[in-house]
C-alpha positions as CSV (number, residue, x, y, z in Angstrom):
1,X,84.9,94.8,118.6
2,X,83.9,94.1,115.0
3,X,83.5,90.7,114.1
4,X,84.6,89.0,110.6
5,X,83.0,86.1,109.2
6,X,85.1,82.6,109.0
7,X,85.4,80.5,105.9
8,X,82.9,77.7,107.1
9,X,81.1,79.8,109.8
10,X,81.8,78.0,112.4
11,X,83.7,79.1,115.7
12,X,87.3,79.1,116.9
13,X,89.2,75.6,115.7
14,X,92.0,73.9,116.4
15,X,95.0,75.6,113.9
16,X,95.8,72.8,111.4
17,X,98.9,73.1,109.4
18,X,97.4,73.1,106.6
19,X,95.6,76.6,107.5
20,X,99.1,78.4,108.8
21,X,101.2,76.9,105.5
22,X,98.6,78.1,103.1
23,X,98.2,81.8,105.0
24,X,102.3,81.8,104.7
25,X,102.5,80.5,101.0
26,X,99.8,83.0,100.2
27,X,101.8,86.0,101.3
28,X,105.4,84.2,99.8
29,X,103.5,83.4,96.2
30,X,101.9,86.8,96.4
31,X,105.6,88.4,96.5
32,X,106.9,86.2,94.2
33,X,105.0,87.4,91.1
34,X,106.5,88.8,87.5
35,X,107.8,92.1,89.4
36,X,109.7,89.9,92.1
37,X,112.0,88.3,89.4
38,X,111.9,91.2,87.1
39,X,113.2,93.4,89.8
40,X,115.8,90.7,91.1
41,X,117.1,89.7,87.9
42,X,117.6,94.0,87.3
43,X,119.3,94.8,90.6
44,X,121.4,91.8,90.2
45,X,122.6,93.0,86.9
46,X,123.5,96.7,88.5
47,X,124.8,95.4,92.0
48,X,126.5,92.2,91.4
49,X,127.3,90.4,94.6
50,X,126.2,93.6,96.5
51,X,122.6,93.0,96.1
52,X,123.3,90.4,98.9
53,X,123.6,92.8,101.6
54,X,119.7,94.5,99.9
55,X,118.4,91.1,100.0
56,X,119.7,90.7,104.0
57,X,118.5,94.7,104.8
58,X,115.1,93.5,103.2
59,X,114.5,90.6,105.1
60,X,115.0,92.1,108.0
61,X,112.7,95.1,107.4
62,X,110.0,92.5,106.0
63,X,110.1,90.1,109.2
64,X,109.3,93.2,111.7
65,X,107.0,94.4,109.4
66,X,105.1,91.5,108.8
67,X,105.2,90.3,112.2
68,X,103.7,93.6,113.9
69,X,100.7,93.6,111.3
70,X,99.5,89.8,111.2
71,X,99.8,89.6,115.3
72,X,97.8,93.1,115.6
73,X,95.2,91.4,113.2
74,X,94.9,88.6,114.5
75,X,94.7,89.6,118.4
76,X,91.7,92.6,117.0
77,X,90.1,90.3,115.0
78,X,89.7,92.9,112.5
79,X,90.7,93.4,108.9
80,X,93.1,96.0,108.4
81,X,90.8,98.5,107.4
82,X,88.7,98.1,110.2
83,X,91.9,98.6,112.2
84,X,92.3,102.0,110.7
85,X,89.3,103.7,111.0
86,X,89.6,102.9,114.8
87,X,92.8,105.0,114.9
88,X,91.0,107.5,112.8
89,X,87.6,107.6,111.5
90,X,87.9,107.7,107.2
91,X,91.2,106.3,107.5
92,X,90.4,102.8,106.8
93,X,88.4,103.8,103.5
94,X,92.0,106.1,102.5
95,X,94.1,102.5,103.1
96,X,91.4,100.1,101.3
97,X,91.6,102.7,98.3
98,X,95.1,103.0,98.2
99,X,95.4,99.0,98.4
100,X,92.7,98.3,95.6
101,X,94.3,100.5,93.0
102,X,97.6,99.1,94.4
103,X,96.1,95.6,93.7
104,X,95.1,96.5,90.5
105,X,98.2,98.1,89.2
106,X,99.9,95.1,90.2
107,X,97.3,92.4,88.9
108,X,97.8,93.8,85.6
109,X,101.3,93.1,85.7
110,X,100.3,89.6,86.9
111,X,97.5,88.7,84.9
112,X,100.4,89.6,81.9
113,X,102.9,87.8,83.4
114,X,100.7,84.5,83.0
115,X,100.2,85.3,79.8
116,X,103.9,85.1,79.6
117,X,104.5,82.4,81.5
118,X,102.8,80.4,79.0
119,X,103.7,81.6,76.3
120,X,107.1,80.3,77.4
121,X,106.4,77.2,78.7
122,X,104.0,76.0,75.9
123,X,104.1,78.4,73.4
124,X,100.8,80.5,73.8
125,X,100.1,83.8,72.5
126,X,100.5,85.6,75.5
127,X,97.0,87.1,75.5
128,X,95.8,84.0,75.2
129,X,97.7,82.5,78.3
130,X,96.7,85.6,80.0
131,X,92.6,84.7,79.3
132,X,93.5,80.8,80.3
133,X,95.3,81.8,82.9
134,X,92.3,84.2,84.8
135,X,89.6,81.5,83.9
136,X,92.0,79.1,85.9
137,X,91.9,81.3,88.8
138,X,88.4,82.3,88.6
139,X,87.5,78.6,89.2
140,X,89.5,78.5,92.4
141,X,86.9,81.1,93.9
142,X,83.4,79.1,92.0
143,X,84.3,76.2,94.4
144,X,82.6,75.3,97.4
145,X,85.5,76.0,100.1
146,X,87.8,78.7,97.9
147,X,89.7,78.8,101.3
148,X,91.2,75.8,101.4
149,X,91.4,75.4,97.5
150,X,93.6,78.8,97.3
151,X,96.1,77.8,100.5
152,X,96.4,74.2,98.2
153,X,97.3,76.3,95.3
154,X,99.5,78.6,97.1
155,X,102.0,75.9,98.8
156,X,102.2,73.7,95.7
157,X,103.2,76.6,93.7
158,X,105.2,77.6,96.1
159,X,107.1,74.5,96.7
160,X,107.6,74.3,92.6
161,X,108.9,77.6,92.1
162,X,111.3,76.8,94.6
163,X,112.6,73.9,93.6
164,X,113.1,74.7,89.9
165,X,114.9,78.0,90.9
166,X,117.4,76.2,93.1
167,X,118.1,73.6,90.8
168,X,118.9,77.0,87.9
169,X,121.1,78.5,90.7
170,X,123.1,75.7,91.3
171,X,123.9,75.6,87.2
172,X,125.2,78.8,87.0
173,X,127.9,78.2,89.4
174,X,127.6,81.4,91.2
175,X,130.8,83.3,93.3
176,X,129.1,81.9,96.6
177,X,132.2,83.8,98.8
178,X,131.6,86.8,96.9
179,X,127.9,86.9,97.7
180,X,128.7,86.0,101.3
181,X,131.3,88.6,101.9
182,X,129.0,91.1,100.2
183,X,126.3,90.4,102.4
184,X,127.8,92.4,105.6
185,X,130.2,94.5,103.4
186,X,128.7,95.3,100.2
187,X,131.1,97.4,97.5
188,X,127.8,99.3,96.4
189,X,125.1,100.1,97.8
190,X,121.3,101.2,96.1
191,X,118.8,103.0,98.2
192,X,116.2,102.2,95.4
193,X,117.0,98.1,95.2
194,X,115.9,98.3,99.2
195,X,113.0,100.3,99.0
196,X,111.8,98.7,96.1
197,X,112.5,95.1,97.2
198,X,110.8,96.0,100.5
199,X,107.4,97.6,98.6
200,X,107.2,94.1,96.6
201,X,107.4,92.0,99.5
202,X,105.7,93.1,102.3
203,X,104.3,96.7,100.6
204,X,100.7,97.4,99.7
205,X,98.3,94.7,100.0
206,X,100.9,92.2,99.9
207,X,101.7,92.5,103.9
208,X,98.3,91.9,105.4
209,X,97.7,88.7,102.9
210,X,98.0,86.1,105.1
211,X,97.1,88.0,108.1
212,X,93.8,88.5,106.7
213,X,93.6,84.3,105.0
214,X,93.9,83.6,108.9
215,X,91.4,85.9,110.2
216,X,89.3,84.1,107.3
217,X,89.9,80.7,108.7
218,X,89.1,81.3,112.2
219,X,92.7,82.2,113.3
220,X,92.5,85.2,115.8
221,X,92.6,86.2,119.7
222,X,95.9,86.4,122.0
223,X,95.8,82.5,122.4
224,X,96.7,82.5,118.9
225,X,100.0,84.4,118.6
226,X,102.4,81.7,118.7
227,X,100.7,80.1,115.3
228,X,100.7,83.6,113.8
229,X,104.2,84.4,114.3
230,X,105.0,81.2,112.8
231,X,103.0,81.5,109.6
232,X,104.5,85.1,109.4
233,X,108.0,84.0,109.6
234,X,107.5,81.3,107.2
235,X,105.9,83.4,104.5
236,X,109.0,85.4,104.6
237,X,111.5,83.0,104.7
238,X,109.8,81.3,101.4
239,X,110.3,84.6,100.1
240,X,113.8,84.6,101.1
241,X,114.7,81.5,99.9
242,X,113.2,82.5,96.9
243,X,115.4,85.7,96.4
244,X,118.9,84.2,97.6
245,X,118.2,81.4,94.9
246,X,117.0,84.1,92.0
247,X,119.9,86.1,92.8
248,X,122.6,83.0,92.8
249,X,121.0,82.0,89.0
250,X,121.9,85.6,87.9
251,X,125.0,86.4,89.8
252,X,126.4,82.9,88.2
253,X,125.4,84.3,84.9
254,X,127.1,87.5,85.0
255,X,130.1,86.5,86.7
256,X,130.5,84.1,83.0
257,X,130.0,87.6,81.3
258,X,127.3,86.4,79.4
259,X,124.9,89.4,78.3
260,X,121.2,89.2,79.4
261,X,118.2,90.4,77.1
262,X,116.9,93.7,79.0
263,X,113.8,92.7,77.2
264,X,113.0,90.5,79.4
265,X,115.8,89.9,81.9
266,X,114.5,86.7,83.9
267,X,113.6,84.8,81.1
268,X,117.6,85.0,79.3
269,X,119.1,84.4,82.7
270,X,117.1,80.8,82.6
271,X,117.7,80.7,78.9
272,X,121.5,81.2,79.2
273,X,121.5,78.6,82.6
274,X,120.2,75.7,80.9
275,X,119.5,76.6,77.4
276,X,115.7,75.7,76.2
277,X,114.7,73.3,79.0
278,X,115.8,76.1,81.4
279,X,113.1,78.5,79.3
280,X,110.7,76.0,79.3
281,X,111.3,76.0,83.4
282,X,111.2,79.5,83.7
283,X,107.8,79.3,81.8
284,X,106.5,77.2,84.2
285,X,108.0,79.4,87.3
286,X,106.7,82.6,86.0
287,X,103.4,81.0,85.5
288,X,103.4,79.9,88.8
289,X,104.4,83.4,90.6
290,X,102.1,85.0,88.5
291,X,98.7,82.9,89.0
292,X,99.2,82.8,92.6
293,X,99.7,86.3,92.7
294,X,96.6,87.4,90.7
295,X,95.1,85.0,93.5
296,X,96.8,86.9,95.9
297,X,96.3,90.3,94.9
298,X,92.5,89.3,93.9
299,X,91.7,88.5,96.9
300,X,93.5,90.9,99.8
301,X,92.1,93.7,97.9
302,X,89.0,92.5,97.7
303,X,89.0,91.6,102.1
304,X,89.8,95.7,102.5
305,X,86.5,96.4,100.8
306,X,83.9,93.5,102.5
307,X,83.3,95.6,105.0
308,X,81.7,98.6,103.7
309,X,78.7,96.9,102.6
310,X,77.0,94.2,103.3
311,X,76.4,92.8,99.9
312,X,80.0,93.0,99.4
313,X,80.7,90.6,102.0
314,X,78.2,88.6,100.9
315,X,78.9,88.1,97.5
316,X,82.7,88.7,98.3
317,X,84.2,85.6,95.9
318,X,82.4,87.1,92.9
319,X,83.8,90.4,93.7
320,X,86.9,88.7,93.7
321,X,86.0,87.1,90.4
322,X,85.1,90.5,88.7
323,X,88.9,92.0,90.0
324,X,90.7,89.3,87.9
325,X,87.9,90.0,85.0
326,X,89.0,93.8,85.1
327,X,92.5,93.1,85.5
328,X,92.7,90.4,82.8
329,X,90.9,92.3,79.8
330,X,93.2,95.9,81.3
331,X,96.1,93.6,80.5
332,X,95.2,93.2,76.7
333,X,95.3,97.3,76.1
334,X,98.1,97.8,78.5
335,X,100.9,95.5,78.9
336,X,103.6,95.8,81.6
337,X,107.0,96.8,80.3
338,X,110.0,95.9,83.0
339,X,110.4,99.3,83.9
340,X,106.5,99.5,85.1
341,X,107.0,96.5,87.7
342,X,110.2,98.2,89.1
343,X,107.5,101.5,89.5
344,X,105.3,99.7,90.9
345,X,107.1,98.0,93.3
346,X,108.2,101.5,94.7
347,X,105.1,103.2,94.9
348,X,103.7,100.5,96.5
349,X,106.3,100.6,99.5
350,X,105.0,104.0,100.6
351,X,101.4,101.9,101.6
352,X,103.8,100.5,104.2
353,X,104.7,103.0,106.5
354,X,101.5,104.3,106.9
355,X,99.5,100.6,107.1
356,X,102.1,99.7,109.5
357,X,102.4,103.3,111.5
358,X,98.6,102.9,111.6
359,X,98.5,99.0,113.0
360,X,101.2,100.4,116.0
361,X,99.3,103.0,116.9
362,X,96.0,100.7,117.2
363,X,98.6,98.3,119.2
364,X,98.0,100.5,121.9
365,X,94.2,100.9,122.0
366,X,92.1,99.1,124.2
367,X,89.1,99.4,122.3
368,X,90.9,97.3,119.5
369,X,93.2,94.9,121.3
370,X,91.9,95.1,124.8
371,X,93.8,94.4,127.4
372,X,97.0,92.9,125.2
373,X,100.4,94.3,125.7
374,X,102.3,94.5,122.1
375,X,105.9,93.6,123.3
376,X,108.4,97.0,122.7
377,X,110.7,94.5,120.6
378,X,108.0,94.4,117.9
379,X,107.1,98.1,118.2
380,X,110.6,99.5,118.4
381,X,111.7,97.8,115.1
382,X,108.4,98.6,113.9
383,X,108.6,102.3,114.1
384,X,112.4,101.9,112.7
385,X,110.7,100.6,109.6
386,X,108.0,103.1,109.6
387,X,110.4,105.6,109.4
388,X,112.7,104.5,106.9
389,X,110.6,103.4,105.0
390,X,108.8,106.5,104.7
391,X,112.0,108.1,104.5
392,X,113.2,106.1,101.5
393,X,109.9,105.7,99.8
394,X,110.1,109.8,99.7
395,X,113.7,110.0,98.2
396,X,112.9,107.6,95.8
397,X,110.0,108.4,94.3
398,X,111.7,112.5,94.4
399,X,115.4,111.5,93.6
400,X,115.5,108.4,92.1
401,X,112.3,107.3,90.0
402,X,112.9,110.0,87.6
403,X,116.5,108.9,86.6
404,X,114.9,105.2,86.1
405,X,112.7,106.7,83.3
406,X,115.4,109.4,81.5
């Protein structure tokens, strides 16, 4: 079995809180990045009180998801990679390229969504928030235990994001019972808004985040299950909590009919909630999502390369350094107009059923699990969201993609 290489190099350790809170925050603020409250604020605006039942199909889909991958992880003791090319030799270098241009894509949207962040909250050129912004995250990997300095990061950004967010849902005074009765009966219903709210939350690199931040910190083997699933389940219910409160803040808005700048929809819904102290707070909430996601997306894409080469692993941390470099200077040429991060989002959901297909097929192979049994109410829901999501990721990216962009 192939061994990984733990944050302080030392053996198996006790499972602090500390460890299990900044593995879940790091998936949850890896989510929530410019394309989480781009897409929400969008779908919102389409759906109405519907998008409650997306958001409950989502979560759903994400918890079985997420759940299957970090516990196959962390009883292998392998990255994800290393996973796949025990189902299938080449296979794991196909996923790690798939995730690193994923990363990327995503990145650049992040790295400009700092910039933006910023900008709102103090008034910086955006290009210039972007720069301050990666040289802020390149210092979390020049110190000594980057570990432990990202999970920090993570959970106090997390903890922010979601506080300020409830506080701009409860202004809006948002048709509660609507988005309750919508939740189980929903008036419309959008294929695209589920496949594209699963692909940012638990799609592409995103899903094997804190999986991997454990393996890093020691966390692996059957004996460690029960702190897994927690971690797992907590990443997505900060997600969650996340959403539900987005979603309120904009429902509340357009149920008072006022009109929200498709320029850039998350900013006006703040704007219109609590007029320039609610920009200046969606400044600081968008500069949060988006620095923890570069962190994020920086450094999951980097783990599903370490492997190939020793030097890689070695000098991983300025590998991770050099993504955010590339991603921040992309950003100045590029940009990432709101239709982009709704793209992205869906391609990025069709990494899913194949990482996950992979992971269940590896559940069942002694030479990466041993002798653990994967339980069949993991694997059933599993393949259900394998299949769906390959399903739907298919349709949209046939059917629906190309009416977002006529």
């Amino acid at each position: 079995m192939t061994k990984v290489n733990l944050d302080q190099g030392q053996g198996r350790k006790k499972v602090g809180r500390s460890v299990l809170l900044g593995a879940a925050f790091l998936m949850a603020t890896s989510a929530i990045g410019p394309g989480f409250l781009t897409q929400t604020t969008v779908f919102t605006q389409q759906l109405g009180a519907s998008f409650a039942f997306v958001i409950l199909v989502s979560l759903i889909l994400d918890v079985f998801a997420q759940m299957n991958v970090w516990r196959i992880i962390a009883v292998s003791g392998m990255r994800g990679q290393e996973i796949a090319n025990k189902v299938l030799p080449g296979l794991g270098l196909v996923l790690a390229i798939m995730i690193v241009i994923g990363g990327l894509a995503f990145n650049i949207g992040n790295v400009a969504g700092a910039g933006l962040g910023l900008n709102a909250m103090l008034g910086l050129d955006p290009i210039i928030g972007a720069v301050i912004s990666a040289i802020f995250a390149i210092f979390i990997f020049l110190v000594k235990e980057a570990g432990k300095a990202m999970d920090k990061v993570a959970q106090a950004a997390g903890f922010i994001m979601i506080l300020l967010m409830m506080y701009v849902a409860f202004t809006t005074s948002p048709p509660v019972g609507d988005a309750l009765a919508n939740t189980f009966t929903p008036e419309k219903l959008d294929i695209l808004s589920i496949v594209t709210l699963v692909g940012g939350t638990v799609g592409g690199y995103i899903v094997f985040a804190g999986g991997h931040r454990l393996l890093d910190a020691g966390v692996k083997g059957v004996e460690s299950i029960p702190d897994v699933t927690k971690s797992s389940v907590t990443g997505i219910a900060a997600t969650g909590i996340m959403r539900v409160a987005l979603f309120l803040a904009v429902l509340g808005v357009v149920h008072q009919g006022l009109a929200i700048d498709p320029a850039n929809p998350p900013a006006s819904v703040f704007k219109l909630a609590a007029g320039e102290i609610g920009y200046r707070m969606f400044g600081v909430i968008m500069w949060a999502a988006a620095i923890t996601s570069v962190v994020g997306a920086a450094y999951t894409s980097v783990s599903f390369i370490r492997s190939f080469h020793p030097l890689i692993e070695k000098y991983h941390n300025w590998v991770i350094i050099g993504f955010i470099v590339v991603s921040t200077i992309t950003f100045a040429f590029v940009g990432k107009p709101v239709k982009i991060l709704v793209l992205v989002g869906a391609i990025n959901a069709i990494i899913l059923p194949l990482a996950l297909g992979t992971l269940l097929i590896a559940a069942y192979k002694k030479d990466v699990v041993g002798n653990y049994k994967h339980p069949m109410w993991l694997t059933i829901p599993g393949i259900f969201v394998v299949v769906i999501m390959a399903v739907l990721s298919v349709r949209t990216l046939i059917v629906e993609l190309p009416k977002l962009f006529n």
